[in-house]
PyMOL Python script that loads the backbone (N, CA, C, O; Angstrom):
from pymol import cmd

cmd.read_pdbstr("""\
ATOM      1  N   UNK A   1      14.573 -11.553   5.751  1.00  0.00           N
ATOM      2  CA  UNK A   1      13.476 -11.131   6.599  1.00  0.00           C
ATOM      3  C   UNK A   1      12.555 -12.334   6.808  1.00  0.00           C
ATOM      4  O   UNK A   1      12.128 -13.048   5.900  1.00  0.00           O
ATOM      5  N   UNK A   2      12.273 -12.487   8.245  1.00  0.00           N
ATOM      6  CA  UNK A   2      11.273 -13.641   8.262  1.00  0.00           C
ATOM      7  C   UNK A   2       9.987 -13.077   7.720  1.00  0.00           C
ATOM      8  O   UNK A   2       9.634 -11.907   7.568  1.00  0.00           O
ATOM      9  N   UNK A   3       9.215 -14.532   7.398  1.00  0.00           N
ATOM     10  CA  UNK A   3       7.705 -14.827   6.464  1.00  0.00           C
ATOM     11  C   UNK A   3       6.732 -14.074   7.318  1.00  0.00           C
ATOM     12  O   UNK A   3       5.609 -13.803   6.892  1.00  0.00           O
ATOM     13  N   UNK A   4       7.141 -13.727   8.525  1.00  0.00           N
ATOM     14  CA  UNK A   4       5.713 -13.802   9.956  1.00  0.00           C
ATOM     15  C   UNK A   4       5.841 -12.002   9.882  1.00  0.00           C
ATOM     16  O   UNK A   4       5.010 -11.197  10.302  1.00  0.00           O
ATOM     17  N   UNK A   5       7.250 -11.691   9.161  1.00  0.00           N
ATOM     18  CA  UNK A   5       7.513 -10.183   9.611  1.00  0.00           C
ATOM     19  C   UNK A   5       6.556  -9.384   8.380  1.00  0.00           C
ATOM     20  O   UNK A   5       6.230  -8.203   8.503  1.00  0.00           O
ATOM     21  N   UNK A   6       6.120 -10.333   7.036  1.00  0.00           N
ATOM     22  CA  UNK A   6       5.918  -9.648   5.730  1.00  0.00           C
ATOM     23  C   UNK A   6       4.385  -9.271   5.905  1.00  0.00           C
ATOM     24  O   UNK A   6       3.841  -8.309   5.363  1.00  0.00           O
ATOM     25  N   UNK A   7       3.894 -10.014   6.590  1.00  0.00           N
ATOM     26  CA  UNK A   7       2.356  -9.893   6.794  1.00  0.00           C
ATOM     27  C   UNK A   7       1.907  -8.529   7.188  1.00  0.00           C
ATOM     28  O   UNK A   7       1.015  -7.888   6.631  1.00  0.00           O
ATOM     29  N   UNK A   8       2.712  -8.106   8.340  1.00  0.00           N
ATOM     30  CA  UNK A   8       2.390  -6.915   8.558  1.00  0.00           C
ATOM     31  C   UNK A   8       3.127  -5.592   8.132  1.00  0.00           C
ATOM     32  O   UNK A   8       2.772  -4.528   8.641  1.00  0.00           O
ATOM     33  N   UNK A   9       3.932  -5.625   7.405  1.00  0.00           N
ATOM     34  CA  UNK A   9       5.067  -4.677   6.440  1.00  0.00           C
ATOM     35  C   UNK A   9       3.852  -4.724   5.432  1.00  0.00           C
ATOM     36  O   UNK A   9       3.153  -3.780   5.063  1.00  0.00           O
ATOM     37  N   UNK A  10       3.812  -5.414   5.248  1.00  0.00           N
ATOM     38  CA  UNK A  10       2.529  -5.466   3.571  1.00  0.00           C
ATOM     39  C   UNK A  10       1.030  -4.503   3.981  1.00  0.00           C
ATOM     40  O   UNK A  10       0.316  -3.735   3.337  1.00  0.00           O
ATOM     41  N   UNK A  11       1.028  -5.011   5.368  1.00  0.00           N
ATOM     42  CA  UNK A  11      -0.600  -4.335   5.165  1.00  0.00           C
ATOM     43  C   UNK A  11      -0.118  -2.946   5.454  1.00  0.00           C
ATOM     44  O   UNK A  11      -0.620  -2.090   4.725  1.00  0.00           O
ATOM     45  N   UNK A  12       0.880  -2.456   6.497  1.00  0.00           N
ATOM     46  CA  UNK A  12       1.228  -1.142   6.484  1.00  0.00           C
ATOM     47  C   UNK A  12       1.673  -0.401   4.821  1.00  0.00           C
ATOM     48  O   UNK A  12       1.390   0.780   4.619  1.00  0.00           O
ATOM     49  N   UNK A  13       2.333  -1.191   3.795  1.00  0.00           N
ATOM     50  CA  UNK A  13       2.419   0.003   2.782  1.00  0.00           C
ATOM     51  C   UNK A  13       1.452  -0.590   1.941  1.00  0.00           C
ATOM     52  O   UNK A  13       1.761  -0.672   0.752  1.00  0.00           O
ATOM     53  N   UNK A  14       0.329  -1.030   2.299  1.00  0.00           N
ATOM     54  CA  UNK A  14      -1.166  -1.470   1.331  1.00  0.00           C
ATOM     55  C   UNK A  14      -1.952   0.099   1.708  1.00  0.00           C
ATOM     56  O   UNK A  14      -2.470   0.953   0.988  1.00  0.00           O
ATOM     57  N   UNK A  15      -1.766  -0.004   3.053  1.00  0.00           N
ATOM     58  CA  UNK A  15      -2.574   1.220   3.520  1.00  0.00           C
ATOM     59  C   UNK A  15      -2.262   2.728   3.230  1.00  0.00           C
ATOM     60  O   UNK A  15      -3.050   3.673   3.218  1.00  0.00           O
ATOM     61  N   UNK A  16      -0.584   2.711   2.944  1.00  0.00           N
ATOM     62  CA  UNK A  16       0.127   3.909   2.748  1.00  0.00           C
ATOM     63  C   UNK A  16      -0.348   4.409   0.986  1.00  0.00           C
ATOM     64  O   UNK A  16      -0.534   5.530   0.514  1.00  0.00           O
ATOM     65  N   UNK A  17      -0.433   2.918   0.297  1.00  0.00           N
ATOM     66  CA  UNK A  17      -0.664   2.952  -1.138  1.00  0.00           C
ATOM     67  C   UNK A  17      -2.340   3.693  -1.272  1.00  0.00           C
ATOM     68  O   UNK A  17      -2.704   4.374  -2.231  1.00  0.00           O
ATOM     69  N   UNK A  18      -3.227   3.338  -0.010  1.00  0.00           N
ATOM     70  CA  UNK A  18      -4.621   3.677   0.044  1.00  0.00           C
ATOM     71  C   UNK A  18      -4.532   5.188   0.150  1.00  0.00           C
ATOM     72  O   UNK A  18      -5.164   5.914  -0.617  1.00  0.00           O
ATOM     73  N   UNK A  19      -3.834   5.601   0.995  1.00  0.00           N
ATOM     74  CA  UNK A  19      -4.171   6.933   1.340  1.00  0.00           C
ATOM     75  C   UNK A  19      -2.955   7.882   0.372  1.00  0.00           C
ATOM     76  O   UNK A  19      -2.923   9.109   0.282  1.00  0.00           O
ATOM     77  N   UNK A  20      -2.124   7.005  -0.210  1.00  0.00           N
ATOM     78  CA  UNK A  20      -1.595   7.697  -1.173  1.00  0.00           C
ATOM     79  C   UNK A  20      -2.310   8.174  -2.709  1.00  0.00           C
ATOM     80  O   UNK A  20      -2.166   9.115  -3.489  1.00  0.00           O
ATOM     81  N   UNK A  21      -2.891   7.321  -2.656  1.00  0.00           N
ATOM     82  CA  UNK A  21      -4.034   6.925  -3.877  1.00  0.00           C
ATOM     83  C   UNK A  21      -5.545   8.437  -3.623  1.00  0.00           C
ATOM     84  O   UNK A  21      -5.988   9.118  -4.548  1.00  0.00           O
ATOM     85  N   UNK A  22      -6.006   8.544  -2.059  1.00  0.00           N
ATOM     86  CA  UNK A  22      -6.887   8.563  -1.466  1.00  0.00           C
ATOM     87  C   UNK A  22      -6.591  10.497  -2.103  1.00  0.00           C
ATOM     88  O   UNK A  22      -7.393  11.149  -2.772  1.00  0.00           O
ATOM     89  N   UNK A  23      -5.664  10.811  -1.764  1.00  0.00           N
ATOM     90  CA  UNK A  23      -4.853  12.064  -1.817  1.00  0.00           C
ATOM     91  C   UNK A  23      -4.711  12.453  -3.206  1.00  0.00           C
ATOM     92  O   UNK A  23      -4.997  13.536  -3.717  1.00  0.00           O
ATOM     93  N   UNK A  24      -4.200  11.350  -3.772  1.00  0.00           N
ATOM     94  CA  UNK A  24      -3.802  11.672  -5.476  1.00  0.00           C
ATOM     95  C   UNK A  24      -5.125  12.083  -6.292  1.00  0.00           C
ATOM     96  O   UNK A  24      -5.121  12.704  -7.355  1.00  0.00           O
ATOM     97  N   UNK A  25      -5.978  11.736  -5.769  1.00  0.00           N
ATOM     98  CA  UNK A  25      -7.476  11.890  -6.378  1.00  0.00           C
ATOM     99  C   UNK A  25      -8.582  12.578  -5.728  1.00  0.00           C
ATOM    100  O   UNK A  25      -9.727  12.499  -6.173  1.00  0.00           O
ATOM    101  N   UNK A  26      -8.212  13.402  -4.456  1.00  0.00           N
ATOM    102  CA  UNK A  26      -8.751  14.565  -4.111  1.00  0.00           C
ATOM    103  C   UNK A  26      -9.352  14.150  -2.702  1.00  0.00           C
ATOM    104  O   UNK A  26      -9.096  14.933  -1.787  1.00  0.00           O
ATOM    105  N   UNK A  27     -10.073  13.093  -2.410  1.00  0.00           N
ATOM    106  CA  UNK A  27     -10.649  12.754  -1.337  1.00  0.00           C
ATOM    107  C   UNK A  27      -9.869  13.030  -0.123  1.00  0.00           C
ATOM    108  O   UNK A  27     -10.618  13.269   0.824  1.00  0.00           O
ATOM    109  N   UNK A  28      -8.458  13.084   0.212  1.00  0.00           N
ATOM    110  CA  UNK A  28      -8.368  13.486   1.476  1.00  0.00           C
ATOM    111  C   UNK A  28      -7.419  14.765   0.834  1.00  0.00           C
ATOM    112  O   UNK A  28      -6.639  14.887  -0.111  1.00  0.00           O
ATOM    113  N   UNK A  29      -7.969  15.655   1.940  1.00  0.00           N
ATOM    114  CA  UNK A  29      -7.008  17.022   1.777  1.00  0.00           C
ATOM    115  C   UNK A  29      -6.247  16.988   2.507  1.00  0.00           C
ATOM    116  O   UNK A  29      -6.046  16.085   3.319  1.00  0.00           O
ATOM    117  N   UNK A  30      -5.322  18.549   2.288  1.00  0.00           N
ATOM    118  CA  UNK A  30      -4.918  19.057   3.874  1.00  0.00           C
ATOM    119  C   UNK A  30      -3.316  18.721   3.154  1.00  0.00           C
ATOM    120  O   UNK A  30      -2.395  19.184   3.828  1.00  0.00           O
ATOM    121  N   UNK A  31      -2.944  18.066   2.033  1.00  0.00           N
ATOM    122  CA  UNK A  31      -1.665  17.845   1.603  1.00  0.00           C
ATOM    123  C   UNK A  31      -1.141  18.376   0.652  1.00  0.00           C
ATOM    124  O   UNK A  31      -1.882  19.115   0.003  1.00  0.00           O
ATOM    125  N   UNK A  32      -0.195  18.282   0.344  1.00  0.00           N
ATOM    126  CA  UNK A  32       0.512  19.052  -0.879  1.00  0.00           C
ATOM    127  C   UNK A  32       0.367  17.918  -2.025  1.00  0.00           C
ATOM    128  O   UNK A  32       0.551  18.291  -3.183  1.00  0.00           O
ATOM    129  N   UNK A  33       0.049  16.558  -1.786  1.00  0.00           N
ATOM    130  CA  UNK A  33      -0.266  15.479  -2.741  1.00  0.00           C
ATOM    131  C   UNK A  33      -1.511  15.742  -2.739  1.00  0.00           C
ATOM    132  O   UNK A  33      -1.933  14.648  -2.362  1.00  0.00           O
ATOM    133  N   UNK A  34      -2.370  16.345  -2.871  1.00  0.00           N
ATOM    134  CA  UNK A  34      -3.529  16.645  -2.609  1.00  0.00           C
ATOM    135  C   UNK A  34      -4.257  16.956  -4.234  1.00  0.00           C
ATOM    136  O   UNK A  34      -4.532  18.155  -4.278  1.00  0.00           O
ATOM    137  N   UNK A  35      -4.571  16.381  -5.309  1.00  0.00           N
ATOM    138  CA  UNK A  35      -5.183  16.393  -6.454  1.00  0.00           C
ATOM    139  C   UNK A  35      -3.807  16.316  -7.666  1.00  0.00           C
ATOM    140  O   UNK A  35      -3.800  16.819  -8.790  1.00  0.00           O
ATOM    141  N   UNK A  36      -2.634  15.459  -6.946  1.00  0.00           N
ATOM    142  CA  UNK A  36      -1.489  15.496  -8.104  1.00  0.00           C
ATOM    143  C   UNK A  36      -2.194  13.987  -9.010  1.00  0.00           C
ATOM    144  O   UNK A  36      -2.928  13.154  -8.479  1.00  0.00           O
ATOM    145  N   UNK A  37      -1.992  13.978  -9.634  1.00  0.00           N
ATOM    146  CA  UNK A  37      -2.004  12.062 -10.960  1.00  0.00           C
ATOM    147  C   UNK A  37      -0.651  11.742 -10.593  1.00  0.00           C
ATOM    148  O   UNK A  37      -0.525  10.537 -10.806  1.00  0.00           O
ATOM    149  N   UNK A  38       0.116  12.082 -10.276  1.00  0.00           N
ATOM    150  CA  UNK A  38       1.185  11.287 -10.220  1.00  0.00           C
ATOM    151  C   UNK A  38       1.141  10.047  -8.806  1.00  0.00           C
ATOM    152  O   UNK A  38       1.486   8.871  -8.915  1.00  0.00           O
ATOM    153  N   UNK A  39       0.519  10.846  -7.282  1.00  0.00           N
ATOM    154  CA  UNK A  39      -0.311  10.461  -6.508  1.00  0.00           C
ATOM    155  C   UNK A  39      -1.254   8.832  -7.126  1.00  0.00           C
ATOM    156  O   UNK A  39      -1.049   7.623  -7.012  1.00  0.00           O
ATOM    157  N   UNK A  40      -2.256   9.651  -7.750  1.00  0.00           N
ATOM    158  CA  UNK A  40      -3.036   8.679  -8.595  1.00  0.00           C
ATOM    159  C   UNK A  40      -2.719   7.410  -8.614  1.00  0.00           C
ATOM    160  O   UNK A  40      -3.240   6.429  -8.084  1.00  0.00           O
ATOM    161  N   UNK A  41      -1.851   7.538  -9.250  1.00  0.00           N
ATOM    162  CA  UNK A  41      -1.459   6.242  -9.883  1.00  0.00           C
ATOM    163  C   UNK A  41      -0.248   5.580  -9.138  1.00  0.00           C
ATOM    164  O   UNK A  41      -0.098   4.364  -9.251  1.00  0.00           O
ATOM    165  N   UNK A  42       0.760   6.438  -8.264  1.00  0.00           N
ATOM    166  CA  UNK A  42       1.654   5.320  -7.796  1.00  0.00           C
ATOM    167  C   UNK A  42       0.814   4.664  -6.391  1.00  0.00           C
ATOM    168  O   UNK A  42       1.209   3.621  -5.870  1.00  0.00           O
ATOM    169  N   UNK A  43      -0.548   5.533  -5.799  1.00  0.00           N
ATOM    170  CA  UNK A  43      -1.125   5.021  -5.368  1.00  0.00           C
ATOM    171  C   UNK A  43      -1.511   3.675  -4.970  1.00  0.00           C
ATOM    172  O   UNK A  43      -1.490   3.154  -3.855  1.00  0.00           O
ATOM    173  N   UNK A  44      -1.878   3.199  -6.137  1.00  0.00           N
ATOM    174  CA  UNK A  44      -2.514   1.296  -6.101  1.00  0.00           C
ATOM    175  C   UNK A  44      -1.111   0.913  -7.091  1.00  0.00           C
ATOM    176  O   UNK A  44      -1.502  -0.019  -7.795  1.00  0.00           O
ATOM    177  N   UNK A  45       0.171   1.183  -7.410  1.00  0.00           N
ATOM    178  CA  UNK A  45       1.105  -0.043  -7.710  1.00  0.00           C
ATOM    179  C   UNK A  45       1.921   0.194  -6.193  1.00  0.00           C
ATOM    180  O   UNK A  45       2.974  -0.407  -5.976  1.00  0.00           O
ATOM    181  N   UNK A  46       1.422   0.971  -5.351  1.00  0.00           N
ATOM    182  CA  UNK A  46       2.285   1.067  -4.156  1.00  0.00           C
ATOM    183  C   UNK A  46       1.418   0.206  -3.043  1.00  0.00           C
ATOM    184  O   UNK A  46       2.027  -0.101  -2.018  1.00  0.00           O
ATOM    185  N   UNK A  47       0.018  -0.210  -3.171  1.00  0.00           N
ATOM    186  CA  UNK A  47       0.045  -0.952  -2.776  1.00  0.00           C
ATOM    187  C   UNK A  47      -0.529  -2.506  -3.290  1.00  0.00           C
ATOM    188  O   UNK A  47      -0.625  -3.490  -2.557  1.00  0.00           O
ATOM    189  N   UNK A  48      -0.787  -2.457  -4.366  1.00  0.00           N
ATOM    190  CA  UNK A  48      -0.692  -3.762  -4.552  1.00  0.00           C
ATOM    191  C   UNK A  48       0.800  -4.206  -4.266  1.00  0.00           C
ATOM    192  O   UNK A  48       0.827  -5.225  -3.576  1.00  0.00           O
ATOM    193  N   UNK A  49       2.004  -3.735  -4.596  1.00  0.00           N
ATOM    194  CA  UNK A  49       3.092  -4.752  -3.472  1.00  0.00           C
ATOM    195  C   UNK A  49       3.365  -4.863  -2.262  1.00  0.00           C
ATOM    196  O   UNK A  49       4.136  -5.696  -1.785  1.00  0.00           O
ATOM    197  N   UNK A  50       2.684  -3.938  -1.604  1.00  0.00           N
ATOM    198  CA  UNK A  50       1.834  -3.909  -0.058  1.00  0.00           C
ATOM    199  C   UNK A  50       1.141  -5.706  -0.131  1.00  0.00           C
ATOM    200  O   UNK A  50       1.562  -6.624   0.572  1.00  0.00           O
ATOM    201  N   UNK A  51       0.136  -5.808  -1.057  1.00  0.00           N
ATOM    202  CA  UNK A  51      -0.439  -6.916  -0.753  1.00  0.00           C
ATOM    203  C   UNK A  51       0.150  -8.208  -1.080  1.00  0.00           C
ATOM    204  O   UNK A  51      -0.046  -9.303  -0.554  1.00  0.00           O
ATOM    205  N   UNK A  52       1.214  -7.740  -2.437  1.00  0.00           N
ATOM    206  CA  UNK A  52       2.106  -8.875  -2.560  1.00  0.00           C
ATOM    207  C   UNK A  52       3.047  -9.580  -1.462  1.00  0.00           C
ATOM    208  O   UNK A  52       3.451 -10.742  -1.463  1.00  0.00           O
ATOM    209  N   UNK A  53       3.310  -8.450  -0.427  1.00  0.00           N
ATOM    210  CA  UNK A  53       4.173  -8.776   0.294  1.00  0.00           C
ATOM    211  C   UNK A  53       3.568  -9.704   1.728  1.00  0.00           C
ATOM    212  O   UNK A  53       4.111 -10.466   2.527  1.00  0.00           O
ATOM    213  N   UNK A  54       1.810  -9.044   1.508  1.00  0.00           N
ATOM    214  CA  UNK A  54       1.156  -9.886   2.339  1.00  0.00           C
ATOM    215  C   UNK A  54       0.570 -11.561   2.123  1.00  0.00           C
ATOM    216  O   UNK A  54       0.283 -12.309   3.058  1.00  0.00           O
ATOM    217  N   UNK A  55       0.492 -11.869   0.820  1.00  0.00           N
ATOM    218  CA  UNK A  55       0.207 -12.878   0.006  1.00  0.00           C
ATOM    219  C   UNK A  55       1.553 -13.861   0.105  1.00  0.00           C
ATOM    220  O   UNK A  55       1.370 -15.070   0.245  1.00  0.00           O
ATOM    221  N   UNK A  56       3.209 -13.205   0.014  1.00  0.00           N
ATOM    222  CA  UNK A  56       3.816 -14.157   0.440  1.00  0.00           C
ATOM    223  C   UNK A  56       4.048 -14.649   1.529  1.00  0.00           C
ATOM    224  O   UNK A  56       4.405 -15.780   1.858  1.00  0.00           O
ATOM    225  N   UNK A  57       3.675 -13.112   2.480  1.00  0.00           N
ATOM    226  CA  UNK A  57       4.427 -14.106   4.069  1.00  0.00           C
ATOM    227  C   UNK A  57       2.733 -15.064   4.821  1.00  0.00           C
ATOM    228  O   UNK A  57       2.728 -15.758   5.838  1.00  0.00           O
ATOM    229  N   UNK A  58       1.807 -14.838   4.132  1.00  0.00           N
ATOM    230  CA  UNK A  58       1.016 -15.496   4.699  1.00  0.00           C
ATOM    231  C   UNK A  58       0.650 -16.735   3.792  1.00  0.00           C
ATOM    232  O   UNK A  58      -0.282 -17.460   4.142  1.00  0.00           O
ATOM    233  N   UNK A  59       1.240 -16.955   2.825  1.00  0.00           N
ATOM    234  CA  UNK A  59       1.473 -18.193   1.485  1.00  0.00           C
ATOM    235  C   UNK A  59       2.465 -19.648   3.041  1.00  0.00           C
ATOM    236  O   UNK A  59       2.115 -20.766   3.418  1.00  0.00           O
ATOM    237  N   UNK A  60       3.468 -18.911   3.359  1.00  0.00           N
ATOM    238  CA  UNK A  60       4.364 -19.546   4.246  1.00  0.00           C
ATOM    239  C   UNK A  60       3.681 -20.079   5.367  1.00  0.00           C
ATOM    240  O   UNK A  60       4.145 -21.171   5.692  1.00  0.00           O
ATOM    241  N   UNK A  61       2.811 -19.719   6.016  1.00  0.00           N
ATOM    242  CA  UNK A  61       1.950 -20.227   7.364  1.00  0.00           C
ATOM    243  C   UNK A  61       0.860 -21.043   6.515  1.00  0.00           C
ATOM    244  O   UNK A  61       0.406 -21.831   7.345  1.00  0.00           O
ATOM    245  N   UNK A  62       0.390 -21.205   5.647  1.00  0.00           N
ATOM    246  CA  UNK A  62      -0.314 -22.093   5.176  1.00  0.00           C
ATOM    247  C   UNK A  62       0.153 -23.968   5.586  1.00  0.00           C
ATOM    248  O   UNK A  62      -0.646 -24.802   6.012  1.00  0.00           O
ATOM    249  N   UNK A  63       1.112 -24.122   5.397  1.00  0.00           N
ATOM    250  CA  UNK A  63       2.051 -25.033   4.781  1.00  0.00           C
ATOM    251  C   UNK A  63       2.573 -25.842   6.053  1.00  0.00           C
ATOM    252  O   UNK A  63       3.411 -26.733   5.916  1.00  0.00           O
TER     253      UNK A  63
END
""", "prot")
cmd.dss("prot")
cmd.show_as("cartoon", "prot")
cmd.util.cbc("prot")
cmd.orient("prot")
């Protein structure tokens, strides 16, 4: 996968990790993930590699 493609793959499952997170802990309703911990927590390791993935492909345009 090109470096230019990760930038924006990353911020899309950074954001998925936000509102997965957002859900797991009650703030957004309306879901069936809607006050689970399991939510919770895969929340922010789902997207901190959201951001990992943004940290490498934009590590590559530095350079």
């Amino acid at each position: 996968m090109s470096k230019r493609v990760w930038v924006p793959v990353g911020v899309v499952i950074a954001l998925i990790g936000l509102v997965f997170t957002l859900q797991g802990i009650g703030v957004l309703t309306g879901s069936s993930m809607t006050g689970k911990a399991f939510w919770a927590v895969a929340g922010p390791v789902i997207a901190v590699i959201g951001l990992a993935l943004v940290r490498i492909g934009s590590r590559g345009r530095l350079r």
